[in-house]
N, C-alpha and C positions, 0 to 999 in steps of 0.2 A: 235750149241746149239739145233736147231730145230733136227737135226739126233740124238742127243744123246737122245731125248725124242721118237722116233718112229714117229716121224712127216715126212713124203716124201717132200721131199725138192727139187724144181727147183732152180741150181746156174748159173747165165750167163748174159747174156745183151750185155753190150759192152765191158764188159771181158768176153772170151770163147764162152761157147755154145750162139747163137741167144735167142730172146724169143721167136721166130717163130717157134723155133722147137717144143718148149714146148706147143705151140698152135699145132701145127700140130698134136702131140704129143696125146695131151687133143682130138683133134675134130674125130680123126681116129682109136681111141683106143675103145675097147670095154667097157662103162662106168666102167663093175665089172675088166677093167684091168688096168685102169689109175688111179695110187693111189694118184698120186701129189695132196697135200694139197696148199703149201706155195711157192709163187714163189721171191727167192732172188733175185730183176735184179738191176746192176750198168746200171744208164741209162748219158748218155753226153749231155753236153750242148749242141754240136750237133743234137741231138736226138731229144731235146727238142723244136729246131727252128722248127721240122713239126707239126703242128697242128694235135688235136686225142682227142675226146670228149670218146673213150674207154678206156684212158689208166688213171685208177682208183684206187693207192694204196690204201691199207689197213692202209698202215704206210708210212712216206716218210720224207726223212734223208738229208739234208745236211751240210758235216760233218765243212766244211768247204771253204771260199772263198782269194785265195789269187791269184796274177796277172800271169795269164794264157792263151793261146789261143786270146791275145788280137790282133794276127796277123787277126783273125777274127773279133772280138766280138768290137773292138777298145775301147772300156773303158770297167769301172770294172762293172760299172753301168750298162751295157748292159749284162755282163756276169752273174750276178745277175741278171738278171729278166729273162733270160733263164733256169736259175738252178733252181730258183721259181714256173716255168710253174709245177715241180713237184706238187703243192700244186692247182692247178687252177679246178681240178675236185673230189676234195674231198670233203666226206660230214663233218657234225658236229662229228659226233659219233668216226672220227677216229684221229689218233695222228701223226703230223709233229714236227719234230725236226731238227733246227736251231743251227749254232754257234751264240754265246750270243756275244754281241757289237760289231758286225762289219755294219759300218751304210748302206754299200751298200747290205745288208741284207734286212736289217729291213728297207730300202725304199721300197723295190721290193717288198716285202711280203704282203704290206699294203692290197691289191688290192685284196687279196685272204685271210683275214684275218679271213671270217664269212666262209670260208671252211671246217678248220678243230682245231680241240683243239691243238692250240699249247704249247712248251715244247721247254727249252734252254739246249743244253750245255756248262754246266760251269754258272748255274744261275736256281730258281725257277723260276715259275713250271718247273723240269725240273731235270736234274744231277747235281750233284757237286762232285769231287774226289780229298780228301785227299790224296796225293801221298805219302806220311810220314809214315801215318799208312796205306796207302795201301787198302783204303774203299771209295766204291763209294755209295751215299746217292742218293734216288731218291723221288722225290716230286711232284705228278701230280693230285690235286685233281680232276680232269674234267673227270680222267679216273679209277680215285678209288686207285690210285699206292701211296703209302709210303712205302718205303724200302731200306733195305742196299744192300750190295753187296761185299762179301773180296774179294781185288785182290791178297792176299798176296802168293799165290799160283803158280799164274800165272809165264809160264817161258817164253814168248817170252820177249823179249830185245826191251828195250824203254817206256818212261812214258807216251806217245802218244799210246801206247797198252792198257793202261789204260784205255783211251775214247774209242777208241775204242771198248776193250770188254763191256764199261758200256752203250755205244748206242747202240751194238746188244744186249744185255740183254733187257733192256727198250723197245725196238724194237717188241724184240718175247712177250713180256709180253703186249704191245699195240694191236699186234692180236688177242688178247682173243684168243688161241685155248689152253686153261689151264693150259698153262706152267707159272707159278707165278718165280719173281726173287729169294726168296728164295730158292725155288729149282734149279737157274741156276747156284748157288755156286757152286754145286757138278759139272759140266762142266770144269771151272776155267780153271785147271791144264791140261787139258788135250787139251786147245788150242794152235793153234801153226798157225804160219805167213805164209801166203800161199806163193809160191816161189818170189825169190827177193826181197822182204820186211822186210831187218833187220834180214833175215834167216842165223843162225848161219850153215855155210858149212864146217867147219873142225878145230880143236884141235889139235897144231900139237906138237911135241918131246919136245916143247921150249916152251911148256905152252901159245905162240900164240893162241887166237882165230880169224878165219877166219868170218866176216861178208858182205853178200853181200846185197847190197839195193840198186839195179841197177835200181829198178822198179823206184824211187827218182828222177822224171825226170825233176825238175826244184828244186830250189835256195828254196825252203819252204819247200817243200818235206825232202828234206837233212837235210835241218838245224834240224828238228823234230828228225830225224833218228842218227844225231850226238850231239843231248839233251838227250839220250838214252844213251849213252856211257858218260855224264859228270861224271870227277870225276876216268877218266879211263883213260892210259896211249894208245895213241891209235894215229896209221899209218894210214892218209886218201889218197887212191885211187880215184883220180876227171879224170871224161873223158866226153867226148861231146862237143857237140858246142852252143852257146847260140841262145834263141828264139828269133825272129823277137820284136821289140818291136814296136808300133804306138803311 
C-alpha cells in the first residue's frame, strides 16, 4: 500500500531482510540518498524478551494471540506480555492495535495503557468487517479516522485476508504520511499473499486449484487458511510434527 503511494518502504525484521540493515543502510548512506520513509518490521516474541528503550513504533499491531512457542514462553500469559512489550515505548499521539477479546491481551496491555491511543480489531474504536458485503468500517476518534474500506475486489483467498488488508490500511492511515483509507481502495485488487500464505500456485486441466499455506505452522494458522476455502469441495495436504506443549 505504502509503494503504491511513492512512499520508500523498508520490509523485514524477523521475516527476510534484518532491521539492521536498514540502520546500517539509514546511518551510511549519503542523507540526499536514503530515501526510506516507513519501516514495515514483523518483530518476535523473541525479539521482544531483549530490552530497547529505542525501538519506538509509529504504529504497532497485534494481529493476534493463540498457543504458540509455549515450549518457551510456558503459559499464554507470559506470551502476551512479551508481544505487548511492542506497546511499552510508545507515546499518546500514536496508534496500537489489538485483537478484540482475548483476555490474555487485555491483561498484558494494561500496564502500557497511557502509551499509546488504542484501537480493536473486530470492535470500536477500532475495525469491524462485514465479510457478506465484503466492507471494512473503521472508527478511531483519538486519531481523526472514520471510514470505510471495499474488500470486494480483493483476490487473495480467505476471510482472514480481510483483516488483514483492513489492519494494514488503518495502519498506513495511523502514520499520518497522507495516505487517507479512502484512497487505499484503489490498492485493493492489486494485493496478493506473499509466498505460502494461501498462494494460489497452479490451475490445472481438471479445473483443480492448487493452494499452498505451508507458512500455516501451527493448528490456528491452518484452521484460518481452511475457513478461506468454506463452502468449497477441497483435498487437505497435513504434514509436520506437532509442537512441544508445557
Amino acid at each position: 500500500m505504502l509503494n503504491h503511494f511513492g512512499i520508500d518502504t523498508f520490509v523485514g525484521g524477523n521475516l527476510g531482510t534484518s532491521l539492521s540493515e536498514a540502520a546500517i543502510q539509514h546511518v551510511t548512506s549519503p542523507a540526499q540518498e536514503c530515501k526510506l520513509k516507513v519501516a514495515v518490521v514483523e518483530v518476535s516474541s523473541y525479539q521482544m524478551a531483549i530490552p530497547c528503550v529505542y525501538f519506538r513504533p509509529s504504529v504497532s499491531v497485534v494481529l493476534n494471540l493463540t498457543p504458540d512457542h509455549l515450549e518457551r514462553h510456558k503459559t499464554m500469559l507470559d506470551y502476551a506480555e512479551h508481544k505487548c512489550r511492542l506497546f511499552s515505548h510508545m507515546t499518546n499521539a500514536k496508534l496500537g492495535l489489538l485483537s478484540f477479546g482475548n483476555q490474555h491481551l487485555d491483561e498484558a496491555v494494561k500496564k502500557y495503557w497511557n502509551k499509546f491511543n488504542p484501537a480493536w480489531i473486530g470492535a470500536f474504536p477500532g475495525l469491524e468487517i462485514d465479510t457478506e458485503a465484503k466492507i471494512a468500517t473503521f472508527k478511531v476518534p483519538d486519531i481523526g479516522i472514520e471510514s470505510q474500506l471495499q474488500l470486494g475486489s480483493m483476490r487473495a483467498m480467505g476471510k482472514h485476508n480481510y483483516f488483514n488488508a483492513a489492519v494494514a490500511a488503518l495502519s498506513v492511515a495511523g502514520l499520518d504520511v497522507g495516505v487517507h483509507i479512502e484512497d487505499i481502495n484503489s490498492t485493493i485488487e492489486k494485493l496478493r499473499p506473499p509466498p505460502h500464505r494461501m498462494q494460489v500456485v497452479h490451475k490445472d486441466i481438471h479445473g483443480v486449484t492448487w493452494v499452498d499455506d505451508s507458512k500455516a505452522t501451527n493448528v490456528e494458522a491452518t484452521y484460518a487458511g481452511l475457513m478461506g476455502l468454506k463452502g468449497q469441495k477441497s483435498v487437505i495436504l497435513l504434514g509436520g510434527l506437532a509442537k512441544v506443549r508445557y
